[in-house]
N, C-alpha and C positions, 0 to 999 in steps of 0.2 A: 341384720334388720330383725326388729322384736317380732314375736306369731302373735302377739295382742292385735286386739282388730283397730286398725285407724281408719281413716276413711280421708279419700285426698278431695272427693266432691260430689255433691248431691244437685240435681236437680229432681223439679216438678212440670211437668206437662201438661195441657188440657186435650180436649179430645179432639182440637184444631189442630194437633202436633206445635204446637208453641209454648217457648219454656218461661212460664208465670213463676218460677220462682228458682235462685239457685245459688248453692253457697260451697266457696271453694276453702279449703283450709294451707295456708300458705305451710306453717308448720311442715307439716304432713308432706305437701308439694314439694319441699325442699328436700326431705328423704330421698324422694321418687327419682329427682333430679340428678341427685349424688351417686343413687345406686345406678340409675341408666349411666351415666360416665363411667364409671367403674366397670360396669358391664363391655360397654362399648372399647375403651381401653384394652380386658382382654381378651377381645375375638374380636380386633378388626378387618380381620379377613370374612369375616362373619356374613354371607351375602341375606340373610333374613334380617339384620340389625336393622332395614329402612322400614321396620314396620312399627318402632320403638320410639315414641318418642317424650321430650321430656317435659312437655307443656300441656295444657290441657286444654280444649276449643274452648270457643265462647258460645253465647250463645245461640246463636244464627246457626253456626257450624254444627252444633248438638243437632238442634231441631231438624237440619236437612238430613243429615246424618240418620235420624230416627225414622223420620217419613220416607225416606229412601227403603230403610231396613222392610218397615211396613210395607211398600210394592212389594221388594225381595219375600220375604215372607208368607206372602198373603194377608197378616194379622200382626198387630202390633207382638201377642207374644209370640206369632211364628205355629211353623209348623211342628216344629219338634223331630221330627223323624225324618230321614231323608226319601223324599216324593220326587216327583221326576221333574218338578219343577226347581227342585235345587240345585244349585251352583257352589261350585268348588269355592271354598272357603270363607261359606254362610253359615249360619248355628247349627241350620235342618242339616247340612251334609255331613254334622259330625254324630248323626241318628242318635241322638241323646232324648227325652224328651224331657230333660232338665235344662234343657237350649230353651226351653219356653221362660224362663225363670231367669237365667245366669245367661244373658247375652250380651253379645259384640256389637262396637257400631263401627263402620270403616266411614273415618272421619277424612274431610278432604278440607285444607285448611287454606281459609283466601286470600294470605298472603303470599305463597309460594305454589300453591294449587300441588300438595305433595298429598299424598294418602296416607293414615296412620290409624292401625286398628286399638280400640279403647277396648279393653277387657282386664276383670271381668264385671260387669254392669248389673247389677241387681234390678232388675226388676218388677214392680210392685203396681196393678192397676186397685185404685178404692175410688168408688163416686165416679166421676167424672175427670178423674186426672190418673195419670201413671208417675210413677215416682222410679228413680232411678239414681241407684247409689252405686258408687266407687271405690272400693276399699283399694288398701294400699297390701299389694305383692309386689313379690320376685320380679325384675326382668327378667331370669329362666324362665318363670311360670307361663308370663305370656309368649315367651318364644315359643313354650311347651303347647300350649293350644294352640298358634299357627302352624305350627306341626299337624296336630290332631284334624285342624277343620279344613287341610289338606290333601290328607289320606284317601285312597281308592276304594279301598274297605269301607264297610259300616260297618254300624254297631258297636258295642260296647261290649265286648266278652267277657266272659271273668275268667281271672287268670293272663290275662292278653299285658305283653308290658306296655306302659302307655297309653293307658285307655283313660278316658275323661276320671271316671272315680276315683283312680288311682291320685290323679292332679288333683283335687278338692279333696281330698284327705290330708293334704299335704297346706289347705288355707282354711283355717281355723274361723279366718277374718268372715268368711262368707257368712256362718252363723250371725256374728255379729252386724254383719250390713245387711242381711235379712229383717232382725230385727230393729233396725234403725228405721227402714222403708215401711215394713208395720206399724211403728209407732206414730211415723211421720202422716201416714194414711189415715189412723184413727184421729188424728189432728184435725187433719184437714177437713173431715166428715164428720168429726163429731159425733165418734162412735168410739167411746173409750173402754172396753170390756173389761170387767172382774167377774175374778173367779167367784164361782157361788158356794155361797155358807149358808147352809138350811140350818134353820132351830125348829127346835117340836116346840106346841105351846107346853107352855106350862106357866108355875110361880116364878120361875129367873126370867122370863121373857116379857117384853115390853117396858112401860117407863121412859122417860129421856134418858139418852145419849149427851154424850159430848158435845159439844158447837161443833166438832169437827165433822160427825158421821149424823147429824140430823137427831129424828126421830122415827121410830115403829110402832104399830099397833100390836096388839093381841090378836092372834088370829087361830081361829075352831084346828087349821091344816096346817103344817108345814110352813114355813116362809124364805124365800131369801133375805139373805141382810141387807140392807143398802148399802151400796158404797159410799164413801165420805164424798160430802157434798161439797169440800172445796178442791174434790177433784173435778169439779163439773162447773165452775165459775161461769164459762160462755159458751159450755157444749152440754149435751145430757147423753148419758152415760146407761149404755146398753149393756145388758148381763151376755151376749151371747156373740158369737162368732156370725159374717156376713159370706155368704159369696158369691162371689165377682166375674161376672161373665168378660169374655173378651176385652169387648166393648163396650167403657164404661157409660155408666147411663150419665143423662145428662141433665144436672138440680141443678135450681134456682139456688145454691148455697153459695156464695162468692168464697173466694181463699184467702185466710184472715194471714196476711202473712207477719202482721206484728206478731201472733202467737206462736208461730212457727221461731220465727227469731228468737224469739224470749227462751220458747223452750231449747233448740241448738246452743244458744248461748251459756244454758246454763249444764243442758245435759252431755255436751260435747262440745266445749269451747276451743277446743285445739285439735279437733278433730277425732279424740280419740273417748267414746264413749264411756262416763262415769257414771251416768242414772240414768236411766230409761225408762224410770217409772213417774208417767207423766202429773199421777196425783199425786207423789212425794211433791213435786217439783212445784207445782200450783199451790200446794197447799201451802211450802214456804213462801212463795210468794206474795198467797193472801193473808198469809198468819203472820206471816214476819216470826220474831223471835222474841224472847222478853225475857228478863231474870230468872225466871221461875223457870227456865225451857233445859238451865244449866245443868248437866249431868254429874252425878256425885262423883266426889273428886276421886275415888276408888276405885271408880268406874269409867271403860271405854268405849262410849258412844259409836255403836257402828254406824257405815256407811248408810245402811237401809232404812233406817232409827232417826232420820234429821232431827227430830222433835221428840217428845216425851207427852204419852198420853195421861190425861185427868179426868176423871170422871168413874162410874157404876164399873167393877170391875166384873171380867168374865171369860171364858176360854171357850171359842167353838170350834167343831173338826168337822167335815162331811169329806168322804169316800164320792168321789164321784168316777163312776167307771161307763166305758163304751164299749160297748160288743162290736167285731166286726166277724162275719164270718161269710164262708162259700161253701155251700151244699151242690152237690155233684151227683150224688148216688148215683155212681159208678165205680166197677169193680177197679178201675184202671187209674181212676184218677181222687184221689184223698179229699176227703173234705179237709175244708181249714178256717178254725177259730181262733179269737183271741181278744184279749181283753187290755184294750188301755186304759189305765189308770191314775187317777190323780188323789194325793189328800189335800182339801183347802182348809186354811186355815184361818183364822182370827182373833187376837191374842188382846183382847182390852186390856192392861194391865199396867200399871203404873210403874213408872220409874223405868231399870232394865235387868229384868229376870230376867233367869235361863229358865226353861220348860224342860223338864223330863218325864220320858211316859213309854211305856214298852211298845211293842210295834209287833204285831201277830203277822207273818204270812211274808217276810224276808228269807224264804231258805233257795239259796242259792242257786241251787238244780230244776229250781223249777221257776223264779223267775229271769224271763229273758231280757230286761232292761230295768234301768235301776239310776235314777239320778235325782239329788235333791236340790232342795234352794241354800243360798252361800250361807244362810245364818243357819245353818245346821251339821252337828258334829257326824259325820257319814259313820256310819257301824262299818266295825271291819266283815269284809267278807268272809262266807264262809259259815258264821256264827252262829249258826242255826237256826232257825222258824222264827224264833219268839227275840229278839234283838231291842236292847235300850236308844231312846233316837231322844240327844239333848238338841235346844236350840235357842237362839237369843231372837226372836220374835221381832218382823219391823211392823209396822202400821198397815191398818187395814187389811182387805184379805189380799190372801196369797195364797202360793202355790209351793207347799212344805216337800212335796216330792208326788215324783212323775215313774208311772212302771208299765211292762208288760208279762202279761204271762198268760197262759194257755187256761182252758176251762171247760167243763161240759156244755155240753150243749142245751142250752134255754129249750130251745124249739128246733125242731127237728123233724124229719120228713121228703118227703117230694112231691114235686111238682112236675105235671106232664101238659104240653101242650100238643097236639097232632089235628094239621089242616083237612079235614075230612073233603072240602072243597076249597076254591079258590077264595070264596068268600065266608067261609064259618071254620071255627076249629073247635073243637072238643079238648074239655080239658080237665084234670085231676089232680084232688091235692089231696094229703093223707098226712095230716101232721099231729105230734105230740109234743104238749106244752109241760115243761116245768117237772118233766122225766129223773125220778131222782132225789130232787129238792123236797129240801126241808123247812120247818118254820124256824125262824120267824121270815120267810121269805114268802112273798108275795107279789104279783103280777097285777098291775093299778090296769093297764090298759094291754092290746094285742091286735093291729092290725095287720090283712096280707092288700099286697098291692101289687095288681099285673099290669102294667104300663105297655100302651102299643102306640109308639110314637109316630110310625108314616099309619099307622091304621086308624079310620074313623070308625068306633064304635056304635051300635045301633042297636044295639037288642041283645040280652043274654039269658038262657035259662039255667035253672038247676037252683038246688038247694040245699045249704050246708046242714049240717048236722046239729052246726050251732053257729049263733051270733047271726047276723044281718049283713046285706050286700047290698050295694050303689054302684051303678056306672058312672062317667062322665065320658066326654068326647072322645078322650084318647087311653080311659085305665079303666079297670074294676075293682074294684075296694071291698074287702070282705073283709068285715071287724066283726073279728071271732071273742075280743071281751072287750066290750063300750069303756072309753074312762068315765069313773065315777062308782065301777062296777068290780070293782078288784075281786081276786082269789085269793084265797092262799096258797099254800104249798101245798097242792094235790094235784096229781098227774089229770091232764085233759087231753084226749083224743075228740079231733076233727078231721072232718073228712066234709069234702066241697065237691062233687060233681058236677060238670057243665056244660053247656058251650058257649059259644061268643060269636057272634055277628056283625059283620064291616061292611063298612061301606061297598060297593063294585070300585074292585081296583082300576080297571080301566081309565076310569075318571079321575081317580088320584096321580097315575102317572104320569101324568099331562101336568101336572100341578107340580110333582117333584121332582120331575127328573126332566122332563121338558124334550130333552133330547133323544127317546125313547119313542117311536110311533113306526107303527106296520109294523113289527115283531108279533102282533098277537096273534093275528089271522095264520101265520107261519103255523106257529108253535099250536093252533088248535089243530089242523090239520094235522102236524104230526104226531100229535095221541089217537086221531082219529083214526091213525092209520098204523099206528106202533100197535096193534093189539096185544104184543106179545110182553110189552111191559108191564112187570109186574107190581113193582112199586106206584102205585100212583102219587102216593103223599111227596114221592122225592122228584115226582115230575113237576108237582106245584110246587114245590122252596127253591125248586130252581129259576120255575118262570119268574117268580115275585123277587128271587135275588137278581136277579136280569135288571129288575127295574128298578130296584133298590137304591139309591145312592147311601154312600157312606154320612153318619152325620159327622158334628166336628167332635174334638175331641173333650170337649165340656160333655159330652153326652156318654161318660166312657163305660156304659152298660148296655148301648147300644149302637154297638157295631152293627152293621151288614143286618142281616136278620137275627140276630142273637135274642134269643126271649129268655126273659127269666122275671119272678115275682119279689119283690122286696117285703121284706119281714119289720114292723115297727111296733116294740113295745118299751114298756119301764117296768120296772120293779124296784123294789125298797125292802128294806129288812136285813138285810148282811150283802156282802162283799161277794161275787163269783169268781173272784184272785184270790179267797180267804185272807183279805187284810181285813188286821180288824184291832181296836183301841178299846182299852178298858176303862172309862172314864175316870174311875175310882181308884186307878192306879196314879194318877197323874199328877206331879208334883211338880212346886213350882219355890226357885230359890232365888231372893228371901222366902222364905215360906210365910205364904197369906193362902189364906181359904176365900176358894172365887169357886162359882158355878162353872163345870164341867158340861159342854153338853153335843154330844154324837150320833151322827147320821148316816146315812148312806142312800146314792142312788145310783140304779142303774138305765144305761138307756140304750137302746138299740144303733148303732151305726152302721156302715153299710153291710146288712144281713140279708145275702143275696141266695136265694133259691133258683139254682139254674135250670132250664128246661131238660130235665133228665132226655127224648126224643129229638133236641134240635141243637145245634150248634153252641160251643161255650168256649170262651179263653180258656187257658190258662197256662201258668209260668211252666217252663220247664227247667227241674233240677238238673245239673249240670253233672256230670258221671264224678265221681271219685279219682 
């Protein structure tokens, strides 16, 4: 059987748990059929084989199946980890919390009332429906997990034979049915994301476009490009990423499933994904084709390329990168930074060049991930820093290649929070911005953000050094540089003194925890009477963890009482992965002279400052 990803059936759900749409691929099903015979053939002495089988439910059978899952679970995607609510050979008992994502349904089927477990199931919640895809594996594979969500043991060790990683390293398909349930979601929502291409103003910028991508204005700042506009026929078309709580909400938007068809039919007609990019697919659909669309005859039209652009030619690049890091200041436990990275791109160009253009900041030793898109000729490894990256260009923007790598640190510092009493804490922050950095870099905006989700805020004092503070119900916001207000590259020291004021807990525990009451009176008496205790601060994080409940795991910065400040800025001006593109280097064959034009942004992701004084995750490396 091929590692390409097929996919043997897809449904869609609403948040009644009923399946509004679903589409099986016979093709594909007939694989599935051949290899379980085969399988069954050689180990019929096999007593796990009746878990295997070689049909797929309908749909009555899914949906029970699903809402079943959901009791078992707690939550449609589950618990993820094994809790004492779980049962032997559920997703949670296989303490993954990629079981939230990649789960099983144990299907009971109503013609013979037999049980048969479906894995592995992609699962995908956008809007108000979940989506769930099926690729096509091994009958080992799936023996291989009823194995796994059988086991006495948790967890997932590394090193351990047999552990869930091991098995998804092993199906490539997953990737591929991931992004099928993505695409299928922005369908349905009408939430179609591209990548973004900033242009600076200048004389190449503005004028009409093509019939394909609209029109822009001129504008004083920065712009994104629009995406072509006959990727958006009967949806419109959002630049950015959404996310998806549990439980989807629920719009007035009905589920267009002609669109859905149209696109399955053309982007995976036999089940095995050919396009996936849904504004290639629309736009042949609305454009059609015509003589003039003919590729020269010396020339081989790629995949990605359906069509040939006409119109004002132009080349745009922007660097767009995300900081994520955790700050600890502590002597025991490492900060950790790092930078994701992407270059998009946008190639207006007629006919089917190739693009050539060197590529600053490829040396191998330092970066840790490294992948491009298919229309690009991959530099060999190794090559040093400065690396030639050719590529034949499809429509619209895209995503030329994806990386990571390590950096200094933007901002920097600690953060202290300590409960002086039950209801007020004191707290401290001591940060350096842009430590280091040089121009042409600069810092557009810089906000800190202390979030206290069971705490109701009421009052805080103190005064930063610099920038302005807000409270709200449950956070305090201290924006150390307003956007609109940028710096350049020159180091800035802040320092925030405080404290912070809540609500009387008493009253909230009744409210969160509900099943917490008469413990207070205990626990007053027992300071009153412990004189000999010294710590007072660890006498209060105990009482208030008493009453604490855990939240879910959408909240996954706040565990238990765990505090810590989130860090949000942007900058522009260069690359903190040191990529970086010469405009003027950049050539393109046949050789035509087009505007060149390069940007860069960066933006903050999760930049968490942990409560240096209070409790913090974090991973532990595993010995050599």
């Amino acid at each position: 059987m091929p590692i390409s990803c097929s996919i043997r059936a897809l449904w869609i759900l609403n948040n009644q748990d009923t399946v509004v749409f679903s589409r099986r691929f016979s093709v594909v099903e007939r694989r599935w059929s051949v290899a379980v015979k085969i399988a069954n053939e050689r180990s019929k002495d096999d007593l796990g084989l009746n878990v295997l089988s070689s049909s797929l439910p309908n749909d009555s059978e899914l949906a029970s199946a699903f809402s079943e899952r959901k009791m078992r679970e707690g939550s449609a995607l589950g618990y993820g980890i094994r809790v004492k609510q779980s049962t032997e050979g559920s997703d949670s008992w296989v303490d993954d919390p990629i079981m939230r994502h990649i789960v099983s349904l144990h299907v009971k089927k109503e013609e013979n009332g037999e049980d048969h477990t479906l894995w592995p199931l992609i699962l995908h919640a956008k809007g108000q429906y979940y989506i769930l895809v099926l690729p096509l594996v091994e009958p080992d594979h799936l023996k291989t997990y009823n194995t796994l969500c059988r086991r006495s043991d948790c967890g997932n060790g590394v090193g351990v034979d047999g552990n869930l990683s091991s098995l998804l390293l092993q199906l490539p398909c997953i990737t591929g049915a991931f992004m099928v349930a993505h695409v299928l979601g922005d369908i349905i929502t009408s939430d179609i994301p591209e990548p973004e291409v900033v242009v600076s103003a200048g004389p190449s910028v503005g004028g009409l476009l093509d019939s394909l991508t609209g029109s822009i204005g001129i504008s004083t700042r920065p712009k994104p490009v629009a995406p072509p506009v006959a990727a958006s026929t009967n949806s419109t078309a959002i630049g950015g990423g959404s996310i998806t709580s549990d439980a989807p909400k629920v719009g007035p938007r009905n589920l267009d499933k002609d669109a859905l068809r149209s696109f399955i039919s053309t982007a995976m007609p036999f089940g095995t994904p050919l396009d996936l990019s849904y504004s290639n697919i629309t736009a042949i659909r609305t454009n059609g084709f015509s003589p003039a669309d003919v590729a020269p005859v010396d020339s081989k039209q790629p995949a990605w390329k359906p069509y040939l652009y006409k119109g004002k030619q132009r080349l745009l690049f922007t660097i767009h990168e995300i900081v994520n890091a955790a700050m600890y200041d502590r002597d025991e436990i490492p900060d950790s930074i790092s930078v994701l990275g992407q270059v998009n791109c946008r190639a207006e160009l007629e006919g089917l060049p190739d693009v050539l253009f060197p590529l600053t900041g490829l040396d191998s030793k330092r970066i840790e991930i490294l992948s491009f898109h298919p229309c690009a000729q991959v530099p060999e490894q190794g090559g040093g820093d400065k690396q030639a990256v050719m590529f034949s260009p499809p429509l619209g923007n895209f995503v030329l290649l994806r990386y990571q790598a390590p950096c200094s640190v933007p901002v920097k510092g600690f953060y202290q929070l300590s409960m002086v009493s039950e209801n007020e804490g004191a707290f401290l922050f001591k940060l350096s911005l842009m430590e280091g950095y040089k121009a042409p870099l600069n810092m557009e905006f810089c906000t800190v953000n202390m979030p206290f989700p069971r705490r109701k805020v009421i009052s805080f004092e103190g005064t930063p050094s610099i920038g302005t503070v807000s409270y709200t119900k449950h956070s305090v916001e201290w924006k150390i540089i307003a956007s609109g207000r940028g710096v350049g590259a020159k180091s800035i020291e802040a320092t925030f003194p405080g404290t912070v004021k809540f609500a009387p807990w008493k009253g909230q525990s009744a409210v969160d925890s509900g099943s917490f009451q008469g413990g207070d009176e205990d626990s007053d008496t027992e300071i009153e009477q412990g004189s000999s205790m010294v710590n007072v601060e660890e006498y209060l994080v105990e009482k208030m963890n008493k009453h604490l409940p855990a939240v879910d795991l959408e909240e996954q910065f706040c565990w238990h009482a765990y505090n810590y400040a989130k860090v949000s800025f942007k900058m522009s001006g260069t690359s903190l992965a040191g990529m970086m593109i010469d405009p003027k280097s950049v050539n393109i064959f046949p050789s035509v002279k087009v505007p060149v034009e390069y940007s860069t942004q960066v933006h903050s992701g999760d930049y968490i400052l942990w409560n240096t004084l209070g409790k913090c995750p974090v991973a532990v490396t595993p010995a050599n």
